[in-house]
C-alpha positions in Angstrom: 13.8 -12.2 10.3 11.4 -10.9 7.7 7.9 -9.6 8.5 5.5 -9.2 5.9 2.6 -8.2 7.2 -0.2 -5.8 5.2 1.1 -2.6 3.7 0.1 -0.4 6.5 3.0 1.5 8.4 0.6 1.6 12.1 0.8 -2.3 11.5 4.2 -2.6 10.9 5.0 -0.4 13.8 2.7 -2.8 15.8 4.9 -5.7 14.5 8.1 -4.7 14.7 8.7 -4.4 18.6 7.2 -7.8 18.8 10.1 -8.9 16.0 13.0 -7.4 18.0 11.7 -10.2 21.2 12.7 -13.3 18.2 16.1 -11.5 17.5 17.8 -15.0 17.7 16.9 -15.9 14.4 19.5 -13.3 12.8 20.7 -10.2 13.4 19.0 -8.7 10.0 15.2 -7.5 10.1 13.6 -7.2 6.8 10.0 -5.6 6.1 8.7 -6.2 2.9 6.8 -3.3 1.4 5.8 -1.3 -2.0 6.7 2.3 -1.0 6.1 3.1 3.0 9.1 4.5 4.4 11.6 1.8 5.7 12.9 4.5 8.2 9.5 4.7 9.9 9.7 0.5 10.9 13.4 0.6 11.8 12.5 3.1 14.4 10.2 1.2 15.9 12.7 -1.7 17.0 14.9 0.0 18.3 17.4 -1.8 15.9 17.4 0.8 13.3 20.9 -0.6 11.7 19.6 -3.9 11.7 16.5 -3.0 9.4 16.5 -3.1 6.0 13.5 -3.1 3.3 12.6 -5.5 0.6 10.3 -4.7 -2.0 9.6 -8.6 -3.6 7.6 -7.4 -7.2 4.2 -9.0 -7.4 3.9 -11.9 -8.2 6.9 -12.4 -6.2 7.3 -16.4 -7.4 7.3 -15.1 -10.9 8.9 -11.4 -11.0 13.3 -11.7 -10.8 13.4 -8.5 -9.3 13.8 -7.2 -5.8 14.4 -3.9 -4.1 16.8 -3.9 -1.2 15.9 -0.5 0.2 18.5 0.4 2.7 18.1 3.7 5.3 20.4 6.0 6.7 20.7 3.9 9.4 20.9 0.7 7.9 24.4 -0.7 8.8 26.5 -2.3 5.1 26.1 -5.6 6.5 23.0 -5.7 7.0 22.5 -4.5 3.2 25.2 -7.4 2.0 23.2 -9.9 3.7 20.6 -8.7 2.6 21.7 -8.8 -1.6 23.4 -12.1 -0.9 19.7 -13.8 0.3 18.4 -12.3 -2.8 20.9 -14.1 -4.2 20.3 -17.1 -2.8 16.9 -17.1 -4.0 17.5 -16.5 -7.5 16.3 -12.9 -7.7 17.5 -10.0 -9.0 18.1 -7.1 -6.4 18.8 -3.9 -6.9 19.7 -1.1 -4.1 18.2 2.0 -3.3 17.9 4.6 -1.0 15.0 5.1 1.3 12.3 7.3 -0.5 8.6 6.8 -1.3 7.6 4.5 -4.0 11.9 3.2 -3.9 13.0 3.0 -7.8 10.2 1.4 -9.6 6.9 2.6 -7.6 8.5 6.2 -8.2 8.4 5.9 -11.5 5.5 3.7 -12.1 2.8 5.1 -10.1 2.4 8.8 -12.0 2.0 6.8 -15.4 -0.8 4.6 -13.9 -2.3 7.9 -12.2 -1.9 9.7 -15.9 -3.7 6.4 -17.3 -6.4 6.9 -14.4 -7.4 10.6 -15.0 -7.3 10.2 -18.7 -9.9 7.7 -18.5 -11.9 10.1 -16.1 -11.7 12.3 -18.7 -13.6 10.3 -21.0 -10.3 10.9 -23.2 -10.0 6.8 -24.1 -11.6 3.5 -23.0 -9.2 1.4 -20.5 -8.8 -1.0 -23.0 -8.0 1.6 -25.7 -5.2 2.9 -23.2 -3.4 -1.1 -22.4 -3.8 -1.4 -26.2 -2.0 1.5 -26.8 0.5 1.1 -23.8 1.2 -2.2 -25.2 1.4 -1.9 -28.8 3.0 2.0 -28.8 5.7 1.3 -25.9 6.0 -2.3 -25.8 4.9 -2.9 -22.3 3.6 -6.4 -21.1 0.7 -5.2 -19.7 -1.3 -1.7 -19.9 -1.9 0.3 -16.8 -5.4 -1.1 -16.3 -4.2 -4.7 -16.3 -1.8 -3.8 -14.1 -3.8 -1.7 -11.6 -5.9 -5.1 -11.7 -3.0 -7.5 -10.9 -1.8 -5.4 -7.9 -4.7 -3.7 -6.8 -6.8 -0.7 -6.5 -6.7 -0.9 -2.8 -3.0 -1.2 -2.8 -2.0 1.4 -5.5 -4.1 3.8 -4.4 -1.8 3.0 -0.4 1.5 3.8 -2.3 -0.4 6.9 -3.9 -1.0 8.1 -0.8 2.1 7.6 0.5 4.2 8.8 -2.7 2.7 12.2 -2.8 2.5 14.2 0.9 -0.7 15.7 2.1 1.0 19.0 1.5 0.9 19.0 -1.9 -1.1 21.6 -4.1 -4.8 20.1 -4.4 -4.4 20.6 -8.0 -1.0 19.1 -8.4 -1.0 16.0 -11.1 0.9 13.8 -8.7 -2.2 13.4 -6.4 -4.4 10.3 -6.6 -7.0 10.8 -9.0 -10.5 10.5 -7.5 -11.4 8.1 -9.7 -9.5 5.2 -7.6 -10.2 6.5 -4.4 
């Protein structure tokens, strides 16, 4: 069973007993998210070696890739069938542990931070920074475009869950104010 339902780990946990009730439709339960923890829905069912996470990349009928994020509890079969329906549907996966923001959201959400406090700081345009992105590293799109395809609500929702409310105020890693 896969539930997809809005990035929001109180809705997911709302979701996921209601999931374990239509357990006849496969032993595997898959939540698709960006970054929240995969851990946090398995316990909810009750089933926690029967969850795994997938991470579709946006748009999802466009984008190969796939993140099959398996837990410490996450049983290997769960994760093969997991890959092999990946598989299935032309896509790409790769595997990863559970941690905030999985391989990709890890990496990409600092830069796209970076990209948002340097244009706070009246240091370049937004278009001056894709330009740059673009033409200086070769990426598809610069971090503005990209903040635009998935989202300001929704990147600023895997900010907040990449970097813990413990951090230092004045730690880089935390959401610039600018999005917020």
């Amino acid at each position: 069973m896969l539930e997809a339902v809005v990035e929001e780990l109180a809705v997911k946990r709302r979701c996921s007993p209601r999931s374990t009730r239509s357990a006849g439709l496969g032993p595997v339960l898959a939540t698709t998210t960006s970054a929240l923890p995969v851990i946090e829905c398995a316990a909810a069912t009750g089933r926690a070696g029967d969850v795994i996470g997938l991470h579709f990349f946006n748009p999802a009928p466009v984008m190969k890739l796939v993140a099959v994020v398996s837990t410490v509890s996450t049983a290997p079969d769960v994760a093969a069938t997991a890959l092999d329906l990946c598989r299935r549907l032309g896509k790409q996966a790769v595997s990863c542990a559970d941690r905030a923001g999985f391989i990709v959201n890890a990496l990409l959400f600092p830069y796209l931070n970076d990209a948002v406090r340097m244009l706070a700081a009246h240091y370049a345009e937004a278009d001056a920074i894709d330009q740059a992105m673009k033409l200086g590293c070769g990426y598809p799109m610069g971090p503005f475009e990209l903040l635009d395809v998935v989202g300001l609500d929704v990147s600023l929702a895997i900010e907040r869950v990449s970097v813990p409310e413990s951090a230092s105020p004045d730690s880089r890693r935390r959401p610039c104010w600018s999005i917020s």
